[in-house]
VEXBANU-869886 format. One line per field, with one value per residue: x, y, z of N, C-alpha, C, CB in turn; residue in three letters. Coordinates in nm, 4 decimals, padded with zeros to 6 digits, always signed. Glycine has a CB too. Layout:
N
n_c1 <- c(X:...)
n_c2 <- c(Y:...)
n_c3 <- c(Z:...)
ca_c1 <- c(X:...)
ca_c2 <- c(Y:...)
ca_c3 <- c(Z:...)
c_c1 <- c(X:...)
c_c2 <- c(Y:...)
c_c3 <- c(Z:...)
cb_c1 <- c(X:...)
cb_c2 <- c(Y:...)
cb_c3 <- c(Z:...)
rest <- c(ALA:...)
# end
This chain:
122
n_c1 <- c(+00.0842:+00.0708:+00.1702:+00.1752:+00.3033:+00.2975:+00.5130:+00.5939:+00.4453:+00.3722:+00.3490:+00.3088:+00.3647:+00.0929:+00.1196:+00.3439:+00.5711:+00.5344:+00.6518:+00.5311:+00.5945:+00.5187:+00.5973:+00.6005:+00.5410:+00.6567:+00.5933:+00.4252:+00.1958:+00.2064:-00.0372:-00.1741:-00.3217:-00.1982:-00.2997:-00.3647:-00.5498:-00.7370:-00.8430:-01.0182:-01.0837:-01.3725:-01.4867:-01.5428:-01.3502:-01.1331:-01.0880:-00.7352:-00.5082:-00.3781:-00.1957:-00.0943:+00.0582:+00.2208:+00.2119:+00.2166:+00.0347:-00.1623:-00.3938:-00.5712:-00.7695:-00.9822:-00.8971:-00.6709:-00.5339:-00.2267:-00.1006:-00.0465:+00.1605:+00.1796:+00.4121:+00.5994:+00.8545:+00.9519:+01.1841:+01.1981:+00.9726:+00.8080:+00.5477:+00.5252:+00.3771:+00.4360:+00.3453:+00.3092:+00.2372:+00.0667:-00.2475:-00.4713:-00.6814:-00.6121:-00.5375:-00.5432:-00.5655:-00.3512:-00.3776:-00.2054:-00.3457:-00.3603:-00.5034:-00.7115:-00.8040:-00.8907:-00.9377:-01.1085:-01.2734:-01.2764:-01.4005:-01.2700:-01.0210:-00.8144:-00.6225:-00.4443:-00.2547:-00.1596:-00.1655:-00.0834:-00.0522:-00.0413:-00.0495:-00.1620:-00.1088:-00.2290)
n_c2 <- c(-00.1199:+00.2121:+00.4912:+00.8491:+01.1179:+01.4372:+01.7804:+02.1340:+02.3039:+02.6061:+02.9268:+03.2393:+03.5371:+03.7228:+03.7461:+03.5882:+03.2601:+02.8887:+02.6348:+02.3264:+01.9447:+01.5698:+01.3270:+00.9564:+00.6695:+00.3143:+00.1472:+00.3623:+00.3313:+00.3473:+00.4487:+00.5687:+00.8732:+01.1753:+01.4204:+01.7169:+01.9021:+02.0984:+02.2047:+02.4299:+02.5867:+02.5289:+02.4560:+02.2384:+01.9853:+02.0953:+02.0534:+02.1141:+02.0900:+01.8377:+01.5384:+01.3779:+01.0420:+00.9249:+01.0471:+01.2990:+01.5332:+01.7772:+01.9500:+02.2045:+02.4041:+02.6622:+02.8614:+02.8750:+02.8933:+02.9428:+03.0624:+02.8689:+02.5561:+02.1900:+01.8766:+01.6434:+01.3806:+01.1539:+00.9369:+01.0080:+00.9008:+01.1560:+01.3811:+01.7481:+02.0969:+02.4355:+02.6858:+02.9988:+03.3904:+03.3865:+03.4111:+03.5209:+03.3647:+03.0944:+02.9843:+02.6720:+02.3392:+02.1299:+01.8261:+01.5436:+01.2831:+00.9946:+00.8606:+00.6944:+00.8064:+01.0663:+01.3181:+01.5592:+01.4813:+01.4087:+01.1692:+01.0222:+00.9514:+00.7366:+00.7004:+00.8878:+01.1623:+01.3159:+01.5865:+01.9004:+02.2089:+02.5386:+02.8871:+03.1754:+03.5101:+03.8238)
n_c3 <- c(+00.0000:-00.0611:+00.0966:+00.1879:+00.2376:+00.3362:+00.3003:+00.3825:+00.4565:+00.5849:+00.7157:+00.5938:+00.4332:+00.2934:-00.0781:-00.1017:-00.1230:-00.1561:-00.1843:-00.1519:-00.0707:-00.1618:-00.1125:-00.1998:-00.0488:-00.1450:-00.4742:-00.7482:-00.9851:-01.3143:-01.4008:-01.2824:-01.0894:-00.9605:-00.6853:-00.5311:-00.3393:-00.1163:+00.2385:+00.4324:+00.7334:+00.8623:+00.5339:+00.3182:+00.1577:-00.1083:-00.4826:-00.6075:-00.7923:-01.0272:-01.1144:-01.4057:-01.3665:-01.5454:-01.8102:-01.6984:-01.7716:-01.6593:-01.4153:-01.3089:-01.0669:-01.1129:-00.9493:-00.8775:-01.1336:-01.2896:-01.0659:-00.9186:-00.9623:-01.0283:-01.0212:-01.0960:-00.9736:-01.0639:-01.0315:-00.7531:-00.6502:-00.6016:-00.5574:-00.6337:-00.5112:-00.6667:-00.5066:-00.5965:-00.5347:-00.3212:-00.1507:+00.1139:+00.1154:+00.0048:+00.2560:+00.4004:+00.4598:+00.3535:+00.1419:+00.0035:-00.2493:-00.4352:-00.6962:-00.9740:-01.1837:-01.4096:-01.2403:-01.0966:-00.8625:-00.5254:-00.4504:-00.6236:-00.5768:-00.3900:-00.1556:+00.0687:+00.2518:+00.5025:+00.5501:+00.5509:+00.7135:+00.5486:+00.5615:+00.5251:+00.5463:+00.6005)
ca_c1 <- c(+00.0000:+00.1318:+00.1491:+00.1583:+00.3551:+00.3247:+00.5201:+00.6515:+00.3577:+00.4104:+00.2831:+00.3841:+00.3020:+00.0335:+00.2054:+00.4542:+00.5713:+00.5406:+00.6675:+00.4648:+00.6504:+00.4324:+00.6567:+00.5060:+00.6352:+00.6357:+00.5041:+00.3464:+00.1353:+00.2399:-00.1975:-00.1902:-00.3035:-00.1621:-00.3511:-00.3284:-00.6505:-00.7133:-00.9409:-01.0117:-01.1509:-01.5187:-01.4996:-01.5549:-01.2647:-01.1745:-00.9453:-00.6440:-00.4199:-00.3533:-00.1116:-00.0920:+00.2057:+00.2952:+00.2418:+00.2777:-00.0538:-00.2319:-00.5080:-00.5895:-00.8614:-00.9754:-00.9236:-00.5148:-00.4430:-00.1605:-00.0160:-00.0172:+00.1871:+00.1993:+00.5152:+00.6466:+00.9539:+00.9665:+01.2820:+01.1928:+00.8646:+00.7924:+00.5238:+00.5218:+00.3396:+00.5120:+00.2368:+00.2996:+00.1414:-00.0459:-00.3841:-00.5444:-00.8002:-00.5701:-00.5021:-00.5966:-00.4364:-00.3076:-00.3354:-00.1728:-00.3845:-00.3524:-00.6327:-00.6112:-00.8590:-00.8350:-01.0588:-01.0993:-01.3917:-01.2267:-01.4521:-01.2070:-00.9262:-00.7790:-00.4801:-00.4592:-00.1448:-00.2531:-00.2266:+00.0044:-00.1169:-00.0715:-00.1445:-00.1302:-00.1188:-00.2709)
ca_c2 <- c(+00.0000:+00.3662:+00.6076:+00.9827:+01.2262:+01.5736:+01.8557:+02.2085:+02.3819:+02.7074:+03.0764:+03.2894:+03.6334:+03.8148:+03.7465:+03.4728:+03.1673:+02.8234:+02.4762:+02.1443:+01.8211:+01.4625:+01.2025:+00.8267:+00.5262:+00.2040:+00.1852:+00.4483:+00.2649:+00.4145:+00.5163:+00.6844:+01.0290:+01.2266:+01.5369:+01.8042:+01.9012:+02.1728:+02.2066:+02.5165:+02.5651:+02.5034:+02.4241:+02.1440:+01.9788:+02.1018:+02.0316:+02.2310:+02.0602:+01.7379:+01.5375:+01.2481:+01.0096:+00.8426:+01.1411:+01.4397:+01.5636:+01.8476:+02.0078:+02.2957:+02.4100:+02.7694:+02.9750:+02.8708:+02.8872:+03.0481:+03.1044:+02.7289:+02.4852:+02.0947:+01.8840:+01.4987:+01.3724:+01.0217:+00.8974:+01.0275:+00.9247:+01.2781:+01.5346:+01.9105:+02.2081:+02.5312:+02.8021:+03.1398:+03.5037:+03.3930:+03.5157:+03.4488:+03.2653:+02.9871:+02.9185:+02.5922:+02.2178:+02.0597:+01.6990:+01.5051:+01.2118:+00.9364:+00.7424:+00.6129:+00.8530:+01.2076:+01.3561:+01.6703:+01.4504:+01.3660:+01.0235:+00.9169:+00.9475:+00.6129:+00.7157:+01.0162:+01.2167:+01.3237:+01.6869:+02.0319:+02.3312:+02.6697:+03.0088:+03.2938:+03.6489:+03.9290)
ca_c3 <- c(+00.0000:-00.0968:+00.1647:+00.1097:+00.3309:+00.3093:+00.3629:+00.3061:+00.4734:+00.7132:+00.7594:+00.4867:+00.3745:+00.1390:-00.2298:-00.1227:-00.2305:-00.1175:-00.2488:-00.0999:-00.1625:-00.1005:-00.0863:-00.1292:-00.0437:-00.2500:-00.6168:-00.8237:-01.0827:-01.4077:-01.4249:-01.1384:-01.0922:-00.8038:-00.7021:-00.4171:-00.2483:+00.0919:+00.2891:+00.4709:+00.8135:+00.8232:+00.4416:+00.2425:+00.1388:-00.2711:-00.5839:-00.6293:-00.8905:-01.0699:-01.2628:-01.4626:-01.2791:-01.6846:-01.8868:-01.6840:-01.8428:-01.5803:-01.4729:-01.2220:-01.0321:-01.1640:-00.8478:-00.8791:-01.2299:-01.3085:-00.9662:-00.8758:-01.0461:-00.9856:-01.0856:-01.0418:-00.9709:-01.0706:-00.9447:-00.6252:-00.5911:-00.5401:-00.6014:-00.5684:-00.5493:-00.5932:-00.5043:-00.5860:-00.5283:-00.2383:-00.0970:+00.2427:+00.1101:-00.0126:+00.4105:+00.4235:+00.5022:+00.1869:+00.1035:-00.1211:-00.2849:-00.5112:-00.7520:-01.1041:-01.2716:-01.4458:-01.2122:-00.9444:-00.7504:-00.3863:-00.4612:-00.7319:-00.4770:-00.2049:-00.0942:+00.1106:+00.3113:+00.6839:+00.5037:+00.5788:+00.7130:+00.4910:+00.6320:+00.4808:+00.6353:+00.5037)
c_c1 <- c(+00.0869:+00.1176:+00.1967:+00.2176:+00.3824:+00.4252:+00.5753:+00.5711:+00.4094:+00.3339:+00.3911:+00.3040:+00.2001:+00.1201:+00.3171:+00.4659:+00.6153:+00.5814:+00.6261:+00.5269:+00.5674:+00.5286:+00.5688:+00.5956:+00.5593:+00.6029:+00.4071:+00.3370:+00.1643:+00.0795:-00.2360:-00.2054:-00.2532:-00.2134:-00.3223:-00.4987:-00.6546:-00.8534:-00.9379:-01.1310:-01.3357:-01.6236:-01.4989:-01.4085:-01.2248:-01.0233:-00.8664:-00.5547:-00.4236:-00.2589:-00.0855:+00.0741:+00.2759:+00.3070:+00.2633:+00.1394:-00.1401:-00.3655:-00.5235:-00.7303:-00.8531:-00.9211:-00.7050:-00.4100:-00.3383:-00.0683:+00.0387:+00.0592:+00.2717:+00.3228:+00.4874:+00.8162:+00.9717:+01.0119:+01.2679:+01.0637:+00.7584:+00.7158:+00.5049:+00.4047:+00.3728:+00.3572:+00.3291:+00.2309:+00.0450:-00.0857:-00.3873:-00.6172:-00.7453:-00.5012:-00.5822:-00.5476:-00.4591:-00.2951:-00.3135:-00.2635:-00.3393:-00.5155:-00.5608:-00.7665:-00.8700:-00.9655:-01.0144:-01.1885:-01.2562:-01.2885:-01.3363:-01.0223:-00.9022:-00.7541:-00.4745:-00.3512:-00.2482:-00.2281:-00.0991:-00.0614:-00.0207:-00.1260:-00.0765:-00.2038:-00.1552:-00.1655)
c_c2 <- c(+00.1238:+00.4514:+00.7103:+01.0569:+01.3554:+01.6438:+01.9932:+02.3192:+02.4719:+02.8836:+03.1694:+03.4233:+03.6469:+03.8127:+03.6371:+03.4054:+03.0394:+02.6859:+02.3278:+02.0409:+01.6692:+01.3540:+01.0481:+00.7392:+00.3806:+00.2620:+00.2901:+00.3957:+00.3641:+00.5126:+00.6217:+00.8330:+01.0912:+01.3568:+01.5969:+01.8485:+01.9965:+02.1773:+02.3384:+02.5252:+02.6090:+02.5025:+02.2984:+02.1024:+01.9925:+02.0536:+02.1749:+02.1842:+01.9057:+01.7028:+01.3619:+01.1796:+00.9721:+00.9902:+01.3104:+01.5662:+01.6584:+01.9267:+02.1006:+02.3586:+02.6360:+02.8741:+02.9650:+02.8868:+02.9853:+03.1137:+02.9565:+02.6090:+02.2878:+02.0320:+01.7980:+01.4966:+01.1768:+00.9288:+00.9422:+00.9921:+01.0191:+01.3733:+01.6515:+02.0012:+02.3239:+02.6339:+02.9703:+03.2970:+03.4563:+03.4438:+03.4546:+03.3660:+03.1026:+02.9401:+02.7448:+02.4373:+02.1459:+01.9485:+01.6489:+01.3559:+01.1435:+00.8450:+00.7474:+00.6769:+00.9557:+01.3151:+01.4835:+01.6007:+01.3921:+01.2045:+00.9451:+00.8863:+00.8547:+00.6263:+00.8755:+01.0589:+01.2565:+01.4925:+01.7744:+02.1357:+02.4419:+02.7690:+03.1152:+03.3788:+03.7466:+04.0330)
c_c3 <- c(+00.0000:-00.0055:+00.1806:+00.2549:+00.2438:+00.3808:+00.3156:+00.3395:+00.5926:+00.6737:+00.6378:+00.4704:+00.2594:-00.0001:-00.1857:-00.1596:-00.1109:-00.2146:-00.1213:-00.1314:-00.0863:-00.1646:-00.0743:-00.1378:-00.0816:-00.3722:-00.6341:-00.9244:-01.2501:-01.4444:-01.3388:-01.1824:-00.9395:-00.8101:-00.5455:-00.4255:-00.1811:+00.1137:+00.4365:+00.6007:+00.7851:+00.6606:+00.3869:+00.2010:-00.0244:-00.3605:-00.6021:-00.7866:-00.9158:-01.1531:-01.2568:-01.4387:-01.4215:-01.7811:-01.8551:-01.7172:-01.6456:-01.5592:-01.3013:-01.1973:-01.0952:-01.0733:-00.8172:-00.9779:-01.2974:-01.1925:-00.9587:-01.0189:-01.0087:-01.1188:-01.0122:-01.0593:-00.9684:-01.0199:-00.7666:-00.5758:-00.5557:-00.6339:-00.5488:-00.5833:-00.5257:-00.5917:-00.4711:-00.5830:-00.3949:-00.1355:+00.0689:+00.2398:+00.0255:+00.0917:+00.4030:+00.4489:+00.3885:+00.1984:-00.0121:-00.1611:-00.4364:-00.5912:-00.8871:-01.2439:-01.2963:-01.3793:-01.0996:-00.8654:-00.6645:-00.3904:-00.5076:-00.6804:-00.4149:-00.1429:-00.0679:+00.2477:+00.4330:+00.6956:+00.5811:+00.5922:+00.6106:+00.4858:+00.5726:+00.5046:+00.5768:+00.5696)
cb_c1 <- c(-00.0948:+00.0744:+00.1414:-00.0302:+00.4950:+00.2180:+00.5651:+00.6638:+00.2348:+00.6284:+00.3170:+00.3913:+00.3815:+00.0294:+00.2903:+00.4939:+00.6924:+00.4542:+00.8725:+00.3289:+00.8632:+00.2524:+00.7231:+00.3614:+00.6938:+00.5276:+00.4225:+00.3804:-00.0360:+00.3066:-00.3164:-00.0367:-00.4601:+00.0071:-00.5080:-00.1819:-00.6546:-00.6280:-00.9610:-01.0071:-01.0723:-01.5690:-01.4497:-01.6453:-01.2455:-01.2306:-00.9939:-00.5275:-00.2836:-00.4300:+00.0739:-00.1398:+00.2054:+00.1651:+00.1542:+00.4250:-00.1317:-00.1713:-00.6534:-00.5051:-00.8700:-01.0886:-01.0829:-00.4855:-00.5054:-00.2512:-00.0853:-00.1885:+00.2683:+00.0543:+00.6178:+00.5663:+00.9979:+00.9928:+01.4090:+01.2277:+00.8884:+00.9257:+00.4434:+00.6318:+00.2593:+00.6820:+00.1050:+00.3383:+00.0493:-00.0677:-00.5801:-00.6101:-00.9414:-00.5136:-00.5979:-00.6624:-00.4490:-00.1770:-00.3977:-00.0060:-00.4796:-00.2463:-00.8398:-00.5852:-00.9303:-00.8101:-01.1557:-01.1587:-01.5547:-01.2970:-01.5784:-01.2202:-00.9379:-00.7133:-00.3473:-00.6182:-00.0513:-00.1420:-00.3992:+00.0965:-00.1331:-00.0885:-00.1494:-00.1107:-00.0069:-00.4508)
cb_c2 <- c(+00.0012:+00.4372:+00.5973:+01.0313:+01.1768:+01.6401:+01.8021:+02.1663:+02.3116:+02.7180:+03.1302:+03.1884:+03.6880:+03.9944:+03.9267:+03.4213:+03.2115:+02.8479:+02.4625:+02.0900:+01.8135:+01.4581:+01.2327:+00.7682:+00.5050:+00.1050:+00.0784:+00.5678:+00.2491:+00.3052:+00.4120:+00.6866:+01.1008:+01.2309:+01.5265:+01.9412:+01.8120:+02.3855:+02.0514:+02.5927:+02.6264:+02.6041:+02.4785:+02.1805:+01.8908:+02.2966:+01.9733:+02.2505:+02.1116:+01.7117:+01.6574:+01.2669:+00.8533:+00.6838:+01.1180:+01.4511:+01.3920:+01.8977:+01.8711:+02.3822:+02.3232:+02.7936:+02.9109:+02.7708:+02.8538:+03.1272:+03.1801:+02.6708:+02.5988:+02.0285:+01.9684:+01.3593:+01.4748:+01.0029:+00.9594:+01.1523:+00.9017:+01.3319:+01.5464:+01.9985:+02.2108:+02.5970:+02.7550:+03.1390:+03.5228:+03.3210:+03.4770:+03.5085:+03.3571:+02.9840:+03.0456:+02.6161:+02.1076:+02.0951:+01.6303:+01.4904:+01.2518:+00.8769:+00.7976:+00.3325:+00.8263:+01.2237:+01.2220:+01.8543:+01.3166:+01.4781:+01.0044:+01.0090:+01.0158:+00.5214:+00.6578:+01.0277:+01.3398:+01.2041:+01.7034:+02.0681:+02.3797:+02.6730:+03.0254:+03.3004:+03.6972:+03.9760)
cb_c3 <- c(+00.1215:-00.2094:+00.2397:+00.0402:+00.4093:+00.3241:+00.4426:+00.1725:+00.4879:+00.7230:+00.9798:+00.3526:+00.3511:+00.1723:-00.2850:-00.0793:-00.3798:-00.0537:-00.3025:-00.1591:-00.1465:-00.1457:+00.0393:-00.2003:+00.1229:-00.2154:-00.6554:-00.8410:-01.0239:-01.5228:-01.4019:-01.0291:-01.1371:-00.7540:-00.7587:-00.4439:-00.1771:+00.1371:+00.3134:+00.3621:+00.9149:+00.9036:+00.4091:+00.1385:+00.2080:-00.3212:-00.7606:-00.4711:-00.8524:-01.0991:-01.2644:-01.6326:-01.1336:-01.7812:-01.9652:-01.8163:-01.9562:-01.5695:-01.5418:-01.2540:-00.8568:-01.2123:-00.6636:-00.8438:-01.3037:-01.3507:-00.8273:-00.8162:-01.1183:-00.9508:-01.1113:-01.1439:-00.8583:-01.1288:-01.0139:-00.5949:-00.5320:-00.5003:-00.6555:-00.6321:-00.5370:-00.6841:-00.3521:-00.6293:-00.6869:-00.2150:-00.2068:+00.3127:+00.0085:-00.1105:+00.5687:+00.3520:+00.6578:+00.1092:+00.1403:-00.1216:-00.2574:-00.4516:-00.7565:-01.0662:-01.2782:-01.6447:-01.1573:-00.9548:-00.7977:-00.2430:-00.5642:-00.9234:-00.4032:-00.1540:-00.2056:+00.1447:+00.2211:+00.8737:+00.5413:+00.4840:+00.8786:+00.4369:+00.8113:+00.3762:+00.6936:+00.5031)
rest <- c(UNK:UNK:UNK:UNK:UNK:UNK:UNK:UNK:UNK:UNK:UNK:UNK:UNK:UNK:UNK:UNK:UNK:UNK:UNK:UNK:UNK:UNK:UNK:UNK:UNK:UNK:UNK:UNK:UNK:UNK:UNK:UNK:UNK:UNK:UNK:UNK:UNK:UNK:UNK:UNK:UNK:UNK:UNK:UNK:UNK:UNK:UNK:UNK:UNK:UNK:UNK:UNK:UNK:UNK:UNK:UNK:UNK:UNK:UNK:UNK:UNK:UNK:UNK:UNK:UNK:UNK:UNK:UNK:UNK:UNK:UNK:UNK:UNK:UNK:UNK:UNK:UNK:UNK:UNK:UNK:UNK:UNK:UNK:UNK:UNK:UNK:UNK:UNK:UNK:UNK:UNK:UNK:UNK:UNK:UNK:UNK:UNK:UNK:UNK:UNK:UNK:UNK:UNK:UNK:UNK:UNK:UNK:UNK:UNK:UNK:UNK:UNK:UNK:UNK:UNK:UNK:UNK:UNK:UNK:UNK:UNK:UNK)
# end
């Protein structure tokens, strides 16, 4: 079984810049999608980013595009998210997830990191 460690999360200014890295251990199925996630106090938990583990192929949630940018690292097992420009309203605890379909639903998700806080200060 694959399990997902986050980290990279901390208190950061209005316009800063953050890089997330989710580390998994064992196999990554060449189908695999790996996506990032937050969930913000007394919010729902939503999509932030995605990426295809074989082709690299992405997809972003509208409210990040263009600041946010997800990235694999094959040999390492390892994906990122560097987030830049950020708001207050992207405070929220970041998880990293795995499933094996090109999707933003949290359903289509298994495998799930135990998440990073991210606070940002106005």
């Amino acid at each position: 079984q694959v399990q997902l460690v986050e980290s990279g999360g901390e208190s950061v200014q209005d316009g800063g810049s953050l890089r997330l890295s989710c580390a998994a251990s064992g196999r990554i199925y060449s189908s695999s999608v790996m996506a990032w996630f937050r969930q913000a106090p007394s919010k729902e938990r939503e999509f932030v980013a995605l990426i295809r583990w074989h082709s690299g192929s992405v997809l972003y949630a509208d409210s990040v595009k263009g600041r946010f940018t997800i990235s694999k690292d094959q040999a390492r097992n390892t994906i990122y998210l560097d987030m830049n420009s950020l708001k207050p309203e992207d405070t929220a605890v970041y998880y990293c997830a795995r499933g094996s379909h090109y999707s933003s639903s949290l359903r289509d998700y298994f495998s799930w990191g135990q998440g990073t806080q991210v606070t940002v200060a106005s």
